[in-house]
Residue, then its C-alpha position, 0 to 999 in steps of 0.5 A: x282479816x286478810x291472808x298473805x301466801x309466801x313461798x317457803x323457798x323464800x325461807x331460808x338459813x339466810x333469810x332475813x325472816x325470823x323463825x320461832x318454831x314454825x312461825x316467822x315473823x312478817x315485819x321482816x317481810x317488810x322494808x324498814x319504811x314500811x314497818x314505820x307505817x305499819x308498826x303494830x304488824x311486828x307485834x301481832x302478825x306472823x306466819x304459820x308455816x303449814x306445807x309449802x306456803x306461809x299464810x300471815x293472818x293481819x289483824x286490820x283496824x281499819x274499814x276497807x271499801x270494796x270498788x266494783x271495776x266493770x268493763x265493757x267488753x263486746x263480745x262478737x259473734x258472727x254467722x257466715x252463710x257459706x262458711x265453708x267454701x273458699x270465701x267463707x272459710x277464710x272469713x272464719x279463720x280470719x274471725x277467729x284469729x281475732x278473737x271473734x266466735x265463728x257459726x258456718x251455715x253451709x249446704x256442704x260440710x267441711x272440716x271447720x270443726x278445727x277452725x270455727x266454733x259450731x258449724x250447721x248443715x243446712x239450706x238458708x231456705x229451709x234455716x232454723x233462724x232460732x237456733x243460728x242467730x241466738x246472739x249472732x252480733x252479725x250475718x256475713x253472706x257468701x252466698x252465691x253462685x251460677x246456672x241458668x237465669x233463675x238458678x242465678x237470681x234465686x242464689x245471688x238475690x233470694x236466698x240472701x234477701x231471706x237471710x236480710x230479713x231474718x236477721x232484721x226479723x231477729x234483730x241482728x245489729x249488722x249484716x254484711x255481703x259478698x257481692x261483685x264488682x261490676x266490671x263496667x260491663x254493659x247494661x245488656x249484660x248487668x241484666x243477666x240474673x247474676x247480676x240482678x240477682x246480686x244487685x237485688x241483694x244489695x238493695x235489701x241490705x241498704x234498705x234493711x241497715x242503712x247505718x250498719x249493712x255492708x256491701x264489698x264489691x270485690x273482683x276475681x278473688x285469689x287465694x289455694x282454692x279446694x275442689x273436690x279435694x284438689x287444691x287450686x293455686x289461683x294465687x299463682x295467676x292472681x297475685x302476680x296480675x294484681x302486683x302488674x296492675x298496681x304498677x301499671x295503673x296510671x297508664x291504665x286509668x284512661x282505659x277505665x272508662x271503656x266498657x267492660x275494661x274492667x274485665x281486663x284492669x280491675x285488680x285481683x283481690x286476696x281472698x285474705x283481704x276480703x276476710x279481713x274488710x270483713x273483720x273490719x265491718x263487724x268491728x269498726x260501727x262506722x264501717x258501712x254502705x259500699x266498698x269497692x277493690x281498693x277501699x276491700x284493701x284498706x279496710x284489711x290493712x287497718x285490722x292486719x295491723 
């Protein structure tokens, strides 16, 4: 027995419907080559009106089979450690615009509330991983950060090589990090605890996810920067740079190899475009290892489409 609801706007002084009191009968529903395939329904079916709708009772004579449809969807839920500074909300925003559950672990509470789903106030040295990763499907770091040496290779290298480890330790598939371009500087200066640090950080996540971690390298990332409340357009100085040294770039190149050159010719980077290289890696299964400027590019290009 099946059920059938039709408007009672359908019913009118000018329709084709026949009414017998306040039932109609449902072969007049039906086209004329329909009614040939199913002859009995004019006969024994009609609708009882009742309110604002005809329910049509068809008694069936056959057996139907019920065909279970699954569909496998992913459902992607990512924790960003820094989520809300300058980088990490903009990945959040990004994750979100695509349909993917954001979770911030920030020192510094911000009013992501509108943007993200939940948002936690903590230290990653002191995280409760139990109650962060419970069905995280990846880590994305932006942590990172200056001061003296061992500020900087506490910030940069072990703060992220902890969250490496309890996402391996949790069985988080994918893990992601922020890092930096090295700008061809010399090794003297690549041994400062920035550097190391986020060098060290590096190494961890190719050890611990070899087929699924990955690193971007990006430059000097631009975008409407908030401090302490004031807005900073680094747009208004990266975006100009960055269209210069794309137009410029093949009398450039022979500069490249110069050391530090980089600090002058490496692009600016759209902090946009880092977040969706990021939305990328935590699609795309064969998005992994080391990314430098360019390829941060068109990984953003291929989600923005």
């Amino acid at each position: 027995m099946s059920s059938l609801l039709v408007p009672t706007t359908l019913i009118s002084s000018s329709s084709p419907l026949q009414r017998q009191g306040n039932r109609v009968s449902v072969a007049a529903l039906l086209p004329s080559c329909s009614r040939q395939l199913f002859p009995d329904l004019s006969r024994s079916s009609t609708f009882c009106v009742k309110n604002r709708c005809v329910r049509a009772s068809i008694q069936e004579d056959y057996k139907s089979a019920t065909i279970d449809v699954v569909a496998d969807v992913k459902a992607e839920r990512i924790v960003v450690l820094g989520g809300s500074g300058f980088v990490g909300s903009a990945i959040c925003k990004a994750a979100v615009s695509k349909g993917i559950e954001a979770i911030s672990v920030s020192r510094c509470m911000q009013a992501l509330s509108r943007i993200i789903n939940y948002t936690f106030l903590g230290d990653v040295f002191y995280a409760n991983w139990d109650e962060i990763l419970v069905g995280a499907t990846a880590i994305v770091s932006t942590i990172g950060g200056f001061g003296n040496e061992e500020q900087m290779k506490r910030v940069n290298g072990e703060a992220n090589v902890r969250a490496v480890n309890a996402a391996k330790e949790y069985g988080v598939p994918k893990f992601i990090l922020i890092s930096v371009h090295d700008y061809n500087l010399p090794s003297f200066l690549l041994s400062s605890g920035y550097f190391t640090g986020k060098r060290k950080a590096e190494s961890e996540v190719l050890s611990k996810y070899p087929n699924s971690g990955a690193v971007l390298r990006p430059g000097f990332i631009y975008g409407k920067r908030k401090v302490s409340g004031f807005e900073i357009p680094l747009d208004t100085v990266g975006e100009p740079l960055e269209k210069f040294l794309k137009a410029t770039e093949n009398f450039t190149k022979p500069l490249n190899s110069l050391p530090a050159s980089d600090l002058l010719l490496a692009p600016p980077v759209n902090v946009d475009d880092v977040a969706y290289a990021v939305i990328n890696a935590v699609i795309d299964d064969d998005f992994f290892g080391i990314f430098t400027i360019e390829q941060i590019k068109e990984a953003a290009e291929k989600v923005r489409l």
